[in-house]
C-alpha positions as MATLAB code, in Angstrom:
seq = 'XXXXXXXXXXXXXXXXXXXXXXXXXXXXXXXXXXXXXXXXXXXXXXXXXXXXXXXXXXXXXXXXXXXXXXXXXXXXXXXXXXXXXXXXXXXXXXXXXXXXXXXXXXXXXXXXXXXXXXXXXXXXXXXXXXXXXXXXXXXXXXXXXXXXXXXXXXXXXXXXXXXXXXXXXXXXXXXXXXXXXXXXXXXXXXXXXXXXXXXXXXXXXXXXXXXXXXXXXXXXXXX';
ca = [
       0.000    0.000    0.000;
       1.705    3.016   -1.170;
       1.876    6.109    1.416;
      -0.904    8.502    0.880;
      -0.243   11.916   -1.090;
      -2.884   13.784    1.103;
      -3.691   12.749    4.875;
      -6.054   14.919    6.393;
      -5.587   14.070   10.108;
      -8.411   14.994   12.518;
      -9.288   18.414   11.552;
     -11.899   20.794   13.208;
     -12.573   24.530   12.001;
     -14.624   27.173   13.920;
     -14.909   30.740   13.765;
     -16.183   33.011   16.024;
     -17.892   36.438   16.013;
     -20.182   38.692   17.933;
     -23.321   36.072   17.733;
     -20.949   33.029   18.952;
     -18.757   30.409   17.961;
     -19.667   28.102   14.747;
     -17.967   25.277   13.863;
     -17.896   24.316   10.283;
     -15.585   21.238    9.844;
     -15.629   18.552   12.824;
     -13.336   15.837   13.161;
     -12.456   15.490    9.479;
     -10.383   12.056    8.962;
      -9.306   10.414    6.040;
      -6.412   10.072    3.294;
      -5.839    9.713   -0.490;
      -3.462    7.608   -2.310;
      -1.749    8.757   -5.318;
      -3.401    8.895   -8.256;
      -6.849    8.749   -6.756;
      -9.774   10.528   -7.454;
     -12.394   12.003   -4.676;
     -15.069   14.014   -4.847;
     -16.227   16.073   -1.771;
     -19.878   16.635   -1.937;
     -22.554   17.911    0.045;
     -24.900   20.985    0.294;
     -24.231   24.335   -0.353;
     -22.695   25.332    3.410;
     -21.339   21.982    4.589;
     -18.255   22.900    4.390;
     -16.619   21.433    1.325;
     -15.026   24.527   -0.123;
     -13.308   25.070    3.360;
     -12.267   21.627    3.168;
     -10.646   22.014   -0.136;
      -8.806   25.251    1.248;
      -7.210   23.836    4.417;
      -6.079   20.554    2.353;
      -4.363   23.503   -0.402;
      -3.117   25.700    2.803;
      -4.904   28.114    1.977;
      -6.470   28.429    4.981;
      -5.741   27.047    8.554;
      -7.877   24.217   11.165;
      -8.807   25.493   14.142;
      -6.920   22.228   15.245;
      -5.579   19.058   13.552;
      -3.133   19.114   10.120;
      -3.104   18.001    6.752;
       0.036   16.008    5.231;
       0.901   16.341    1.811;
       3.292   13.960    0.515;
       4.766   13.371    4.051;
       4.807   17.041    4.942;
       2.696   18.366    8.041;
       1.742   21.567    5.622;
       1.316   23.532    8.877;
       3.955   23.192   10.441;
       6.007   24.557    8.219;
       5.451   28.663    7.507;
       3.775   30.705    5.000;
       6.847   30.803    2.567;
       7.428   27.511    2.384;
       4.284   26.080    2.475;
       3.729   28.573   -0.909;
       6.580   26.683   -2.228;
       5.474   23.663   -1.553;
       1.917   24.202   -2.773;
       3.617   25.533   -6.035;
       5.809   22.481   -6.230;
       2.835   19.966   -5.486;
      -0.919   21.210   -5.925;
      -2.246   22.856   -9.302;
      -5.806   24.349   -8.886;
      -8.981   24.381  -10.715;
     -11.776   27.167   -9.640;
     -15.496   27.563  -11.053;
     -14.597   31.408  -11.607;
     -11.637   30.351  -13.848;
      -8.947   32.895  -12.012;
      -7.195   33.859  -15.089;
      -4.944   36.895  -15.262;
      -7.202   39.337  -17.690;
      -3.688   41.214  -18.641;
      -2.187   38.054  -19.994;
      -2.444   36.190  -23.061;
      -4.471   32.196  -22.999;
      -0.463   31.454  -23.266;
       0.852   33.376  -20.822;
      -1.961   32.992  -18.287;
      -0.127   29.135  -18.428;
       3.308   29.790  -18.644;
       3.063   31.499  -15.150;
       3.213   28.798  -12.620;
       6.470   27.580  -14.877;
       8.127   31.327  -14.714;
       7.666   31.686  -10.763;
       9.100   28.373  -10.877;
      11.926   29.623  -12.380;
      12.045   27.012  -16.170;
      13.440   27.990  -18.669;
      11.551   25.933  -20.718;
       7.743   27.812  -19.799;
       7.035   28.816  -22.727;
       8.327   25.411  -24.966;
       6.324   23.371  -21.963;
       2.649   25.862  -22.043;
       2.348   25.747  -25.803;
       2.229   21.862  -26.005;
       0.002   21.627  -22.747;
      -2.341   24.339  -24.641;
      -2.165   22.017  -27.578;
      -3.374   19.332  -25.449;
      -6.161   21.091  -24.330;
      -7.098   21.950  -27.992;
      -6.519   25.659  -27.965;
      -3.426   25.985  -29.865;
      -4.917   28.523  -31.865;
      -5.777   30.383  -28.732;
      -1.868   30.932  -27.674;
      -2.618   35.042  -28.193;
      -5.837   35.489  -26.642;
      -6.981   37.076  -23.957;
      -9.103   35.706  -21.264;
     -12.117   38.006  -22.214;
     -12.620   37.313  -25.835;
     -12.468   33.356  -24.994;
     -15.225   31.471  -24.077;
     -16.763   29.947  -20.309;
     -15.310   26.595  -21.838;
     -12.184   27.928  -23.305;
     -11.271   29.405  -20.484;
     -11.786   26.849  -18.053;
      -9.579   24.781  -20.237;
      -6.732   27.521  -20.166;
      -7.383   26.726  -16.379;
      -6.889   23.163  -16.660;
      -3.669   23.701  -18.776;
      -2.317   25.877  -15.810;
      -2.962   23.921  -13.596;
      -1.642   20.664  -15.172;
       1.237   22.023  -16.704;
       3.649   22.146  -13.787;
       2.608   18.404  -13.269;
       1.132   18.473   -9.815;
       1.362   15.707   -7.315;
      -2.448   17.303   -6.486;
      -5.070   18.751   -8.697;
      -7.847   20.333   -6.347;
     -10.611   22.142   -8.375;
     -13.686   23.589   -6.737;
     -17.314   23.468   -8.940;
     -15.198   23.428  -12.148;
     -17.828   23.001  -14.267;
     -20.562   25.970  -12.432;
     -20.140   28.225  -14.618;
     -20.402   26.295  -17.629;
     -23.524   24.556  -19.845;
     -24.268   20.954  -19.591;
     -22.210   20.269  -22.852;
     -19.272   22.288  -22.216;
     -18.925   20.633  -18.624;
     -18.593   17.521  -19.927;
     -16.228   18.431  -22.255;
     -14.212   19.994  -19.389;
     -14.690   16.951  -17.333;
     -13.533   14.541  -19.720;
     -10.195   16.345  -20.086;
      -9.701   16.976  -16.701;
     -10.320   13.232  -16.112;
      -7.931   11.983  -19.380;
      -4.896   14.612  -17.767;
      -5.519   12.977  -14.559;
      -4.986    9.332  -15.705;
      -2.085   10.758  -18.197;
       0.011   12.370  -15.379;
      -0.267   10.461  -12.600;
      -2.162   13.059  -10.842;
      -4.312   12.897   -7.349;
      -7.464   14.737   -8.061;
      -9.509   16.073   -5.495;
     -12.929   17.898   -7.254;
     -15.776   19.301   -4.795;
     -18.953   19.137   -6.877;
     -22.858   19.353   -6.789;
     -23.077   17.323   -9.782;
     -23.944   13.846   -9.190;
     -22.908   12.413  -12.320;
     -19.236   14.191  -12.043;
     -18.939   12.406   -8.384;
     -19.908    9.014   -9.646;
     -16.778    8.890  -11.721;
     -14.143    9.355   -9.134;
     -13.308    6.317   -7.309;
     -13.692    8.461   -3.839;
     -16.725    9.732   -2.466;
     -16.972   11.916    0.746;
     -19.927   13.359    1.846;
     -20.122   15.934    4.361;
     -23.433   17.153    6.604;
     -22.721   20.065    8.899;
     -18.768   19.719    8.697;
     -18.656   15.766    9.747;
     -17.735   13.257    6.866;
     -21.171   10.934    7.074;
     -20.255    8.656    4.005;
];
């Protein structure tokens, strides 16, 4: 049994304000191995998106940790857990997060430039090719697409060959049709590169085809 990629290890989050304290994860337990696929689902407030944060480091539990590949992420400060997340996790949002003053192409060469290869832009124009947007290298975000540019997305976030892909409702924003199409390359990069994906989705169908299912009522995993 191969050591898991992501081990989420007892986590709890809470915040409080003027009206109390309310906790929205409780007791959170379980781990991935690599190359898995899991889908986090529940309804809207159950705490999936949180979820999805702490397990990036993006945010912080209240208590417990999350290990990814062997590293307690939180133990370890801001700066290097950045480089670590940069290193390890590529991301996938419903709102698509591209740069609006870069190119399709440069929007993906990015992650490869803070990383410091020399080969970004060599490396961004195949993975845009494999998304089937080569003739979308000079774009910008605004004149693409919902679909195209959640497949710019997908090449950004696979090009730097994560360890972890974690994308949040990455087909919201998009018809039926397109989603699918989305879907089925996100799941066909997955399988080529070895990746861990790690989707939270309302869609049924999407969280049928991942081998994982965790389902969360009022921050506890029930299923």
């Amino acid at each position: 049994m191969p050591d898991p990629i992501i081990a989420v290890e007892h986590v709890h989050k809470s915040v409080t304000d003027s009206t109390g304290t309310l906790a929205i994860l409780r007791d959170i337990d379980f781990s991935l191995a690599p190359r898995e696929t899991a889908a986090i689902v529940g309804a809207s407030g159950s705490g999936k998106s949180t979820l999805l944060s702490i397990i990036a480091g993006l945010d912080t539990p209240t208590t417990g940790t999350v290990r990814l590949a062997g590293q307690d992420i939180f133990a370890i400060g801001e700066d290097e857990r950045a480089a670590l997340r940069a290193r390890q996790v590529g991301f996938v949002f419903q709102s698509f997060q591209l740069l609006g003053n870069l190119t399709a192409l440069e929007n993906v060469m990015l992650p490869l430039e803070l990383a410091g290869r020399s080969d970004s832009r060599k490396a961004a124009t195949e993975m845009m090719s494999r998304v089937g947007l080569s003739q979308r290298l000079g774009h910008y975000p605004r004149v693409l697409s919902g679909g195209e540019q959640q497949r710019v997305a997908l090449a950004r976030a696979f090009v730097v060959q994560p360890a972890v892909l974690l994308a949040d409702e990455p087909t919201g924003s998009l018809d039926f049709a397109t989603g699918e199409t989305v879907m089925e390359l996100m799941f066909d990069l997955n399988r080529e590169l070895g990746t861990t994906l790690v989707l939270v989705t309302h869609d049924r169908g999407i969280a049928e085809r991942c081998e994982r299912k965790i389902t969360i009522e009022a921050g506890r995993i029930v299923a």
